[in-house]
N, C-alpha and C positions, 0 to 999 in steps of 0.2 A: 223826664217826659219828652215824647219824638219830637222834634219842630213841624211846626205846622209849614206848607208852603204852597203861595199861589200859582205856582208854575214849575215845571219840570223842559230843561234845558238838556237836549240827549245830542251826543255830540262819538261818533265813529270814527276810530281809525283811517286814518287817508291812507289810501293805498298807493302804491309806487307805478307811476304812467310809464312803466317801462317793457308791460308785457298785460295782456286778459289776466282776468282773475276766474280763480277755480272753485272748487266744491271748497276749498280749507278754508278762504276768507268768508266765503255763507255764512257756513257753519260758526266757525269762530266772534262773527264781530255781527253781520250785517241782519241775518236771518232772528238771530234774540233783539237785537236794537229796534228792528221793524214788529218783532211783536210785542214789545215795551211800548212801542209811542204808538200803535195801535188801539193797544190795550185802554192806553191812559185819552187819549181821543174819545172814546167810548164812553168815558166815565165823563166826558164833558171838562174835563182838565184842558187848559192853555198850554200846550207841549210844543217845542221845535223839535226836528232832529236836522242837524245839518249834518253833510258830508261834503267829500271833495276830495280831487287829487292829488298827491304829495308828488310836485313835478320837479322842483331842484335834488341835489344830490348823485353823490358817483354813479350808483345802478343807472341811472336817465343816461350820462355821461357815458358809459360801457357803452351803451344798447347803442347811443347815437352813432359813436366809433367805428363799432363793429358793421353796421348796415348803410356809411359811409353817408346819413345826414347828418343836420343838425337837431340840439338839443333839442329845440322847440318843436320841429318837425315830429319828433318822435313823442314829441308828451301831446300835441296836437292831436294825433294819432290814437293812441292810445286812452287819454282822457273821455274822446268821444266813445269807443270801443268799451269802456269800464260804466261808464254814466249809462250806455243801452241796456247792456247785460244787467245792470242792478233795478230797470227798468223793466227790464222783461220779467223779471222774479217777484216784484210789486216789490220793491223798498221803497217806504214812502218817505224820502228825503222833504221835507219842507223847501231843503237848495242845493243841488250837489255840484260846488264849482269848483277851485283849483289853486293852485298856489302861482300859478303865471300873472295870474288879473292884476290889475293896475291896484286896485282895493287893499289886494295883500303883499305889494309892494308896500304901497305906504302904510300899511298898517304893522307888518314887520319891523319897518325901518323906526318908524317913531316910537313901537315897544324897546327895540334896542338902545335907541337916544335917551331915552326916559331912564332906563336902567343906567345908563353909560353918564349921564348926567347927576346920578343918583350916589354914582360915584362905586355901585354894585359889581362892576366888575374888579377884576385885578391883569394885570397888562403884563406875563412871563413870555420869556425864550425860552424853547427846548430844540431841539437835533431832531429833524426829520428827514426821512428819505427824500432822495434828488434824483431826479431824469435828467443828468448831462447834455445825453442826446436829446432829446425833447425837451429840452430847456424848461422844466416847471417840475414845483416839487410832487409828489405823489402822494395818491388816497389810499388808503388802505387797500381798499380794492383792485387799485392796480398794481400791486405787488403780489409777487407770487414763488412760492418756491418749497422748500421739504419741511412737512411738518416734522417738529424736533416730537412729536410724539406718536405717530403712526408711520412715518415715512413716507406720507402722501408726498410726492413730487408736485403736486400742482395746487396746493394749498395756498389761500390766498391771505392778505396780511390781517384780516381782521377773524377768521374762523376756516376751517379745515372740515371740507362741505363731506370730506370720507367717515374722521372721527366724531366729527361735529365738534372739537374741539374749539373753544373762543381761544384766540392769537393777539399778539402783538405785530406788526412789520418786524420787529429786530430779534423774536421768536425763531422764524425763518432762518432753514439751513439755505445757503445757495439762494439768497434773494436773487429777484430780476424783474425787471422793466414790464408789465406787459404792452405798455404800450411802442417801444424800443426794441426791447431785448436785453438792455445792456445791464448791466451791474449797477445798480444804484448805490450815489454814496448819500452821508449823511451831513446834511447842510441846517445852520442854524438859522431858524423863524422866529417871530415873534407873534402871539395870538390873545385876546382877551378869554379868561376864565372866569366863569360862574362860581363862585368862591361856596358849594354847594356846605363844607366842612363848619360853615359860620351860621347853617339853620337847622343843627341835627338835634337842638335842645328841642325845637318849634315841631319837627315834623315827628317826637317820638311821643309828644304831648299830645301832638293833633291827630298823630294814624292809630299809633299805641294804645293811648290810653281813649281817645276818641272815638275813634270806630274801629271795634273790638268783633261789630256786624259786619263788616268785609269779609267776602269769601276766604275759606283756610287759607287759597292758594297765594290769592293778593296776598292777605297779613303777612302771612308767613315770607314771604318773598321780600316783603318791604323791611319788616324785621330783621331779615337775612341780613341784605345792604345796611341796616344803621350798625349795626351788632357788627358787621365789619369796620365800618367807619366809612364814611363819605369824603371824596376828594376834589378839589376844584376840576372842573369840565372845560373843554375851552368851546368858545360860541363861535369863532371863528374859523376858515380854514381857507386853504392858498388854492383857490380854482379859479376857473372863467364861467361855473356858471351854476348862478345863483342869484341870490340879492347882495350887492354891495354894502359893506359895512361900512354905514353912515358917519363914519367922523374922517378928519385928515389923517393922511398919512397911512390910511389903509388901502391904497391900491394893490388890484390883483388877491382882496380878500373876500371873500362872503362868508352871510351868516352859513353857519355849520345846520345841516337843515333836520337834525333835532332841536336846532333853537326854532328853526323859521317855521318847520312842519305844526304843532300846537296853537302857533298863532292864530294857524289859519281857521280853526273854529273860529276866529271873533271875527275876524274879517270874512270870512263866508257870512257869517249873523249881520253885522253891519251891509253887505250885499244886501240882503233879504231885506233886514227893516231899520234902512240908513237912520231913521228919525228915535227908532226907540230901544235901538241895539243894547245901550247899555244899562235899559230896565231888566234885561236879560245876563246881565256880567256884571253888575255893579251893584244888585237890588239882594239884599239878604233874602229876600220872602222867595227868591229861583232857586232851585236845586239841580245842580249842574251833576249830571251823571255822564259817566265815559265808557264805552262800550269799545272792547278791545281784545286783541291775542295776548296771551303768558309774555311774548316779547317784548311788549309796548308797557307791561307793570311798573318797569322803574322811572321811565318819561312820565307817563301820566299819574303816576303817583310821590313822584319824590322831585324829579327834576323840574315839569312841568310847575308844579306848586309852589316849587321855590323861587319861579322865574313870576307868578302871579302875586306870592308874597314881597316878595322885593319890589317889585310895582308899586302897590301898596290899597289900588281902590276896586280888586276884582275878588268877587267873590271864589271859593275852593269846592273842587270836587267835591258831594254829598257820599257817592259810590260810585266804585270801580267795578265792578262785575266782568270782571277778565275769565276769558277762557283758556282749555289748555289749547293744545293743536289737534286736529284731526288729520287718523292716517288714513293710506289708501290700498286696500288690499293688503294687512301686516306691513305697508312698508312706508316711508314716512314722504311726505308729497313734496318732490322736485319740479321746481320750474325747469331749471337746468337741463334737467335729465328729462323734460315730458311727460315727465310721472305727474299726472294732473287728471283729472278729470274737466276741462274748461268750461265754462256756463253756456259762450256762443256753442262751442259744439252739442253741449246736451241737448241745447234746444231744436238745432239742425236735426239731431238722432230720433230725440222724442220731442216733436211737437207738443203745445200745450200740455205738456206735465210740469210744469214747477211747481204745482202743487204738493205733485209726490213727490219731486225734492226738497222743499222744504220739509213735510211731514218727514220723511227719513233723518235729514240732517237734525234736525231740531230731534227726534225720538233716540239718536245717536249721538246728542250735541257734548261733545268732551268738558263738561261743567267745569269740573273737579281733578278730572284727569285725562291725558292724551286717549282718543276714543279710535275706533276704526271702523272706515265706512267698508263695502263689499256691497259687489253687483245684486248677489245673490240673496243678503239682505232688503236688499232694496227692492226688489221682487219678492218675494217673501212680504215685508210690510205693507205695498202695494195690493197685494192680491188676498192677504189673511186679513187685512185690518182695514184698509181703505174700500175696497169692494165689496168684505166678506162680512164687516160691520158696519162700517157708516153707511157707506153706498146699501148695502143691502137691507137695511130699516128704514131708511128713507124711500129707497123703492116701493116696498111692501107697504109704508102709509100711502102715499101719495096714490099707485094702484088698486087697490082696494077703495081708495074712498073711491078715485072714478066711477069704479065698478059698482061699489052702492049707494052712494052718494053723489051721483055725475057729479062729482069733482067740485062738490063742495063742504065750504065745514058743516059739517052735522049739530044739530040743535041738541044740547044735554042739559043736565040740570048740574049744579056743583057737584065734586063727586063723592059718594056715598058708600062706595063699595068698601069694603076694608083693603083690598088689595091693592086698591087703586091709593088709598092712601099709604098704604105702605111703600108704593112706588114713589109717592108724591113725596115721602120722607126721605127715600135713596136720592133723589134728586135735588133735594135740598143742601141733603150733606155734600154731594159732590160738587156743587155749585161752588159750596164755600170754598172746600178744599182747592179749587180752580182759583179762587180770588185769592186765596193764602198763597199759595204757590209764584205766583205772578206778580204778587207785592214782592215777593224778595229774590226776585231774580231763578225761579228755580221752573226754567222752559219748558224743560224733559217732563217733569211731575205733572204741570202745569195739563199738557196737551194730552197724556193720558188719562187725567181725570177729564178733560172734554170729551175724549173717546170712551168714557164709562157712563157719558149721558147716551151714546149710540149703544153701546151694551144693555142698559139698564131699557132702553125702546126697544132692543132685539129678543130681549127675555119675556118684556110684558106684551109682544104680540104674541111669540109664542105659546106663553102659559093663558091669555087670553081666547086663543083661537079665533080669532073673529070669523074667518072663515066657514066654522061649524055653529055661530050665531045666524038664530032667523031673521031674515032680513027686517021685520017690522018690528024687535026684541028693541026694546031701549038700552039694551045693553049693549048692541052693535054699536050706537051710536057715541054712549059712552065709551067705549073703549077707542074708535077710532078719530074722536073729539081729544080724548090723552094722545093719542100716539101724533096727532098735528099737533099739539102743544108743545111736546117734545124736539117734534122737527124742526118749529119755528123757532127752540131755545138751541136750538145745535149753530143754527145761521148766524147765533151772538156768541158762541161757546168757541166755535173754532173760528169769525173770522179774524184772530192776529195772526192763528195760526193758516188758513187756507183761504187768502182774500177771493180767489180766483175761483175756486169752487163753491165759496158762499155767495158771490155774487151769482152763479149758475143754482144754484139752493131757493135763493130769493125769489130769480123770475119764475123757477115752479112752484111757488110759494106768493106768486102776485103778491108781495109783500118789501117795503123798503128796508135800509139798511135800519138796525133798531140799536137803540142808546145801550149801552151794560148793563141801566138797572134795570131795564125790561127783561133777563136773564131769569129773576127769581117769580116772573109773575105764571099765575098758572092756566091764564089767557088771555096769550098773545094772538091769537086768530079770531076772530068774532064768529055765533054761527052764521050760518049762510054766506061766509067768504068765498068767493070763485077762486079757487086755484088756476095756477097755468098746467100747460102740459106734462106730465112727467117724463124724465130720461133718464138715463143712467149717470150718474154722477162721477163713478168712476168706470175705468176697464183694466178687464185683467193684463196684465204683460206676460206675451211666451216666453218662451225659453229661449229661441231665434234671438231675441231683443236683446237678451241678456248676453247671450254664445258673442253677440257680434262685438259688444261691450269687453267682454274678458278677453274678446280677440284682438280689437284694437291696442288696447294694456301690454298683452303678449307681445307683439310687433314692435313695441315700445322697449320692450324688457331685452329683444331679442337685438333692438339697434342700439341699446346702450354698449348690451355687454360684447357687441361683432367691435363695437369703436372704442371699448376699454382693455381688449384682450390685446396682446401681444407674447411675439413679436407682430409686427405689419408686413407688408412684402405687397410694394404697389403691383398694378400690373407692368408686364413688358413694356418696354416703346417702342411705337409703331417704327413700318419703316423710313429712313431717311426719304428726305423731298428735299427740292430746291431750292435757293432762299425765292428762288424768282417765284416758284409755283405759294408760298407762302404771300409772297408782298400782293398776289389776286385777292386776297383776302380784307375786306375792308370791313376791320373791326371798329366799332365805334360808342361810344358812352348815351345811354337814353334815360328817361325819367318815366315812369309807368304812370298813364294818367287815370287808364280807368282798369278794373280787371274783373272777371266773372267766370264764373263756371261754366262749360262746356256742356249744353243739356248733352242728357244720355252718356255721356262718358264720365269714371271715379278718374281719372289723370290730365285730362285736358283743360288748360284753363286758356281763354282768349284776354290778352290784353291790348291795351291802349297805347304807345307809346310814341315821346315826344323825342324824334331823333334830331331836333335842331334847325331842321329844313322843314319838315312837314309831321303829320302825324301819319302811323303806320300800326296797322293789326298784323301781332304776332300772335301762332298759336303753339304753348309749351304743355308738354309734359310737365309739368310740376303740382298736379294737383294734390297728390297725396300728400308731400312736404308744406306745401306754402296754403295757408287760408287765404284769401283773394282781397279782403278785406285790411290782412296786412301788406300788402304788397302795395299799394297806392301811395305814390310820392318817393318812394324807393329806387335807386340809382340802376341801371345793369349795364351788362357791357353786351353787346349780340353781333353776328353778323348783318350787315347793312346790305350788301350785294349778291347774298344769296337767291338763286330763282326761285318766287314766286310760287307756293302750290299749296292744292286744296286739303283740308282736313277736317274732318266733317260737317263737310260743305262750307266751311268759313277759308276764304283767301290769305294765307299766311307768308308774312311778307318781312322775312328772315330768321334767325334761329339764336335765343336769350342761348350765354354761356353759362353753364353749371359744374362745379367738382363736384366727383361721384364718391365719397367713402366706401369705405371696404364693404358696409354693409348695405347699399345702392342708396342711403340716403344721398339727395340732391342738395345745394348749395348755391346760391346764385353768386357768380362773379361780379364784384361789382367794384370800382374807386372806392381806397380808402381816405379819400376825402370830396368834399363837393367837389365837381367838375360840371361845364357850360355839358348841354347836349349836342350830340352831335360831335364832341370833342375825340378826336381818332386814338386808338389802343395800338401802341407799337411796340 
C-alpha cells in the first residue's frame, strides 16, 4: 500500500553562481519542479520548494580568476542575476538563497562534525597534482592537457569538453598548470572519505528493491553504480575557498562542495522556517522529492542518502524524477562556447513570452531522453497550438458572449442535449488523464492533455455553430454557458503550466485564482457573471523574430569555429614609436561601478567608472560582447589622459583596453589579480 503523507518537500538542483542560466536548466530541473509544487498547492497540499545557489567549488574559483575579482564578488554577482531570471519565468521558490549565508555555514559544518564524530568518515593519503609555482595543490579543473582519447589538447582533468570523455588529472597526456603554466608534479595529501562501499547492502534494498517506481533512467543509472560497486569519496579537498573543515588539523581544507552543495536544502528550509525546519527533514509523514538533471542522479540518489543515512535522524528522498539534457539546435548546450540560449537575453528579445517558453520547454521536456529544442519549433508551437487552439477558443467564447450576451454568463438549465453530454464526458476523461500524469511526474503528457480541454472547446463551438443560433434559441445560451465552463476549467488546467497567461485568463474572466478540485465541476461561472474585457491571449511570432534568433546562434557558431581553426597569424605590428611618445600614455586600473546601454546604439555601452581619484564616464564599443549587467564590479585597465570627446551625445572620458581575436570578438583587459584603482599599468 503507497504511504500516505502530510506534506511534500521539493527541493531543486543549485545551480553554479558562476555564469546565467539558459533554456537546459528550465527545461531540465526548474520548469517540472514549478509545475510540481504548483500543482500540489492547488490541491491544498502543505508543499515547500526551496532553491539556491551552489557558490563554493572550482567553476566559482576559474570564473573569479579569470575576471580578476574575488570569489564572493563573482557569486555576489551572479547569485542575484540567477534568483531574477527564475523570477521573471514564475518559479515559485518558497526561498531561493545560497550556500555563502551565514545559516549554511553553520549548517554544513555541524552536518560534518556529527558525521566526523560519528566516527563516519575514514582519514587516507593519496598523490595529487601540485602548483610548484603557485604554491597549492590543484582541482581538477585546473589541469589541463591531451586527452589520452581524442587528442584534445586542452582537455581538462575531470572531463574532455571535445569527446565529452569523463577523465582523471593523471589520464592526461602533457598535464599543465592552468593557473601557472607549468608542469605539475604529484605531492602527497591527506583528506577524509565517505566510506560510500559500507552502505551498498542499505541503498540496493532501499532503491532496488524499494522504489522500482523511479524513472527507467534514475533506476537504471543507480543500478549501474551498485552493479559496479561503490568506493569511498573523499569530502574534502586543499582550496581557499569554501567552508573550512571543522576539526584540527585541517587547515587550508574545505568541505568538497558535493558534500557542502546538498546540505544546503536544509539550511535554505531552516532559513525559511527556523522554528519548524525539521518537521520538514525529520517527520516521516514529509515526502522529500528532488528535482534534477541526469548529472546530479548519483549525489542525490546514492551519495547524498548516504551522507543523510549515516546522520542517522533525516528522513530519504521519496522520488527523484531526474531529467535527461536538453539540446540546442542538434547540438549539445555549451556555456563555454555560448552555445546557449540565456533566459535574461530571451526576455530582452521577446518580452513577456515566458509563457511560450515554458509551454515549448515543458512540450519538449527530455523526460526520458536527451530532447532538442529549435527556433523553428518554438514558433511553430507558439502559433499552431498556443494561438491557434487555446488562444483561439478562448477568444471565440469570451467574443461572442459580448456580442450576445454583453458579456455576461448566460442563464441555462443543466445540460440536456446529448452532445453536450458527450462533451461533458471528453472532459471528464481528460481531466483525469491530466491528474494521472502529474502524480507521477510525466509534464510533457501532463500539458497536452490541458491542451485537449482547448481542443475539445474548439470542436464543440465549431460543431455548435453558435453563430447560426437565433439570438433568443435557449440553445444559444446553452452552448455558450458550456463553452465559459470550459474557459474557466482551462485557468485551473494550465495554471502549473502557464501562470502568467492564467493570471491574464482570470482578469477576462473577473474571476480568482480556483482550488484543483474546482477542475471537474461543470459550473464554475454562475449565470449572470460580468466578464471583464476580452484580449488576445496569445500573438503570433514572425519569422523576422525567429531569422534574428538563428542569426544570433550563427554568429555564435561562426566565432567559435574563426577561434578554434588554425593555424592563427595575428595581425602585423604597427609601426615602431618612441618609448618617450609611449610613457604620454597613462594607463591605469578602474572598477566599473555602474554600466548601461547606449539608447539607440546595438555597440555602445556607457559606463561608470572608479579611477581612484574621482569617478569618470567612459563610452565603449563592447556592446555586443559584454551584457552591462555583468560588467559591474569588474576590474579594466583604460586610458586615463585620453582627450575628452562626445559620442552620442554622452562626454567620454578615456578609452577601456580590449584584445581583439581573430574573429573581432572583444576582451577586456584587465589585472589578473585585485589591484587599488587608479593603480598605473606599466
Amino acid at each position: 500500500m503507497k504511504k500516505q503523507f502530510k506534506r511534500t518537500l521539493i527541493t531543486t538542483a543549485l545551480p553554479y553562481a558562476n555564469g546565467p542560466v539558459h533554456i537546459g536548466h528550465l527545461a531540465g530541473v526548474y520548469v517540472p519542479a514549478d509545475i510540481y509544487a504548483r500543482y500540489l498547492r492547488m490541491k491544498g497540499e502543505e508543499t515547500l520548494m526551496i532553491g539556491g545557489s551552489d557558490e563554493h567549488g572550482v567553476p566559482i574559483t576559474i570564473r573569479a580568476r579569470k575576471e580578476g575579482l574575488t570569489p564572493q564578488e563573482i557569486v555576489d554577482r551572479y547569485h542575484e542575476m540567477i534568483r531574477q531570471s527564475f523570477a521573471d519565468f514564475g518559479i515559485s521558490f518558497d526561498i531561493y538563497s545560497r550556500t555563502t549565508s551565514q545559516m549554511h555555514y553553520d549548517t554544513a559544518s555541524d552536518f560534518f562534525r556529527t558525521l566526523y564524530d560519528k566516527g563516519a568518515f575514514t582519514e587516507q593519503s593519496c598523490e595529487q597534482y601540485y602548483d610548484e609555482e603557485a604554491g597549492l595543490f590543484l582541482a581538477d579543473r585546473y589541469i589541463m592537457g591531451s586527452c589520452p582519447h581524442c587528442s584534445n589538447e586542452n582537455a581538462y582533468g575531470d572531463q574532455c569538453e571535445s569527446c565529452g570523455s569523463s577523465l582523471s588529472p593523471t589520464e592526461l597526456i602533457n598535464p599543465r598548470s592552468t593557473i601557472s603554466g607549468s608542469v605539475p608534479v604529484m605531492r602527497e595529501t591527506s583528506h577524509w572519505y565517505l566510506p560510500l562501499d559500507r552502505y551498498e547492502a542499505f541503498l540496493r534494498e532501499w532503491i532496488l528493491d524499494g522504489h522500482r517506481e523511479w524513472k527507467p533512467n534514475v533506476y537504471g543509472q543507480c543500478k549501474s553504480w551498485l552493479d559496479t560497486g561503490l568506493l569511498p569519496r573523499a569530502v574534502s579537498r586543499d582550496l581557499d575557498w569554501g567552508i573550512p573543515v571543522p576539526v584540527e588539523g585541517a587547515s587550508g581544507k574545505v568541505l568538497y562542495v558535493w558534500f557542502d552543495a546538498p546540505i544546503g536544502y536544509i539550511s535554505n528550509t531552516k532559513e525559511l522556517r527556523p522554528h519548524d525546519w525539521e518537521r520538514w527533514w525529520k517527520d516521516d509523514s514529509t515526502r522529500l522529492v528532488h528535482f534534477i538533471g541526469k548529472d546530479n542522479i548519483v549525489f542525490h540518489c546514492i551519495i547524498f542518502p548516504v551522507m543523510l543515512k549515516a546522520e542517522g535522524s533525516y528522513i530519504l528522498p521519496d522520488n527523484v524524477p531526474a531529467n535527461e539534457f536538453l539540446n540546442l539546435e542538434g547540438e549539445k548546450i555549451s556555456t563555454s562556447r555560448n552555445w546557449a540560449v540565456w533566459l535574461h537575453e530571451y526576455l530582452e528579445d521577446l518580452p513577456g513570452k515566458q509563457d511560450v517558453l515554458r509551454y515549448v520547454l515543458t512540450a519538449n521536456a527530455p523526460e526520458s531522453k536527451d530532447n532538442d529544442f529549435t527556433w523553428k519549433d518554438f514558433q511553430a508551437r507558439n502559433n499552431n497550438e498556443l494561438v491557434a487552439i487555446l488562444g483561439n477558443f478562448v477568444n471565440r467564447a469570451l467574443v461572442l458572449t459580448a456580442k450576445y450576451f454583453d458579456g455576461r454568463v448566460p442563464q441555462t438549465t443543466a445540460p440536456a442535449y446529448e452532445y453536450d453530454l458527450r462533451t461533458l464526458s471528453e472532459l471528464a476523461s481528460v481531466k483525469a488523464e491530466l491528474q494521472r500524469y502529474l502524480d507521477t511526474f510525466h509534464f510533457r503528457e501532463a500539458q497536452k492533455e490541458a491542451m485537449n480541454l482547448a481542443r475539445i472547446g474548439n470542436k464543440y463551438l465549431a460543431d455548435s455553430e453558435p453563430w447560426k443560433i437565433p439570438a433568443d434559441s435557449p440553445r444559444l445560451a446553452s452552448v455558450m454557458n458550456m463553452a465559459l465552463q470550459i474557459t474557466a476549467a482551462l485557468t485551473v488546467a494550465f495554471e502549473p503550466f502557464l501562470p502568467f497567461s492564467m493570471q491574464k485568463l482570470r482578469n477576462m474572466l473577473n474571476l480568482e485564482q480556483l482550488p484543483w478540485s474546482r477542475l471537474n465541476e461543470h459550473l464554475i461561472l454562475l449565470p449572470n457573471h460580468a466578464l471583464g474585457s476580452p484580449e488576445l491571449l496569445f500573438e503570433k511570432i514572425d519569422d523576422a523574430v525567429i531569422e534574428a534568433q538563428m542569426q544570433k546562434l550563427m554568429n555564435t557558431k561562426k566565432a567559435n569555429e574563426a577561434s578554434e581553426s588554425k593555424p592563427y597569424r595575428a595581425e602585423p605590428i604597427s609601426p615602431t614609436i618612441s618609448f618617450e611618445d609611449f610613457a604620454k600614455l597613462d594607463i591605469r586600473s578602474g572598477i566599473i561601478l555602474e554600466c548601461e546601454k547606449v539608447p539607440k546604439s546595438d555597440k555602445l555601452l556607457r559606463l561608470l567608472v572608479d579611477d581612484g581619484l574621482d569617478k569618470r564616464t567612459i563610452v565603449s564599443g563592447i556592446a555586443e560582447r559584454y551584457d552591462p549587467t555583468e560588467l559591474v564590479g569588474q576590474q579594466i585597465c583604460f586610458i586615463a589622459n585620453l582627450a575628452p570627446r562626445k559620442l552620442r551625445g554622452i562626454m567620454s572620458e578615456g578609452m577601456i583596453l580590449c584584445a581583439e581575436d581573430a574573429d573581432g570578438t572583444l576582451s577586456i583587459v584587465s589585472p589578473d589579480i585585485k589591484v587599488l584603482p587608479g593603480s598605473k599599468v606599466k
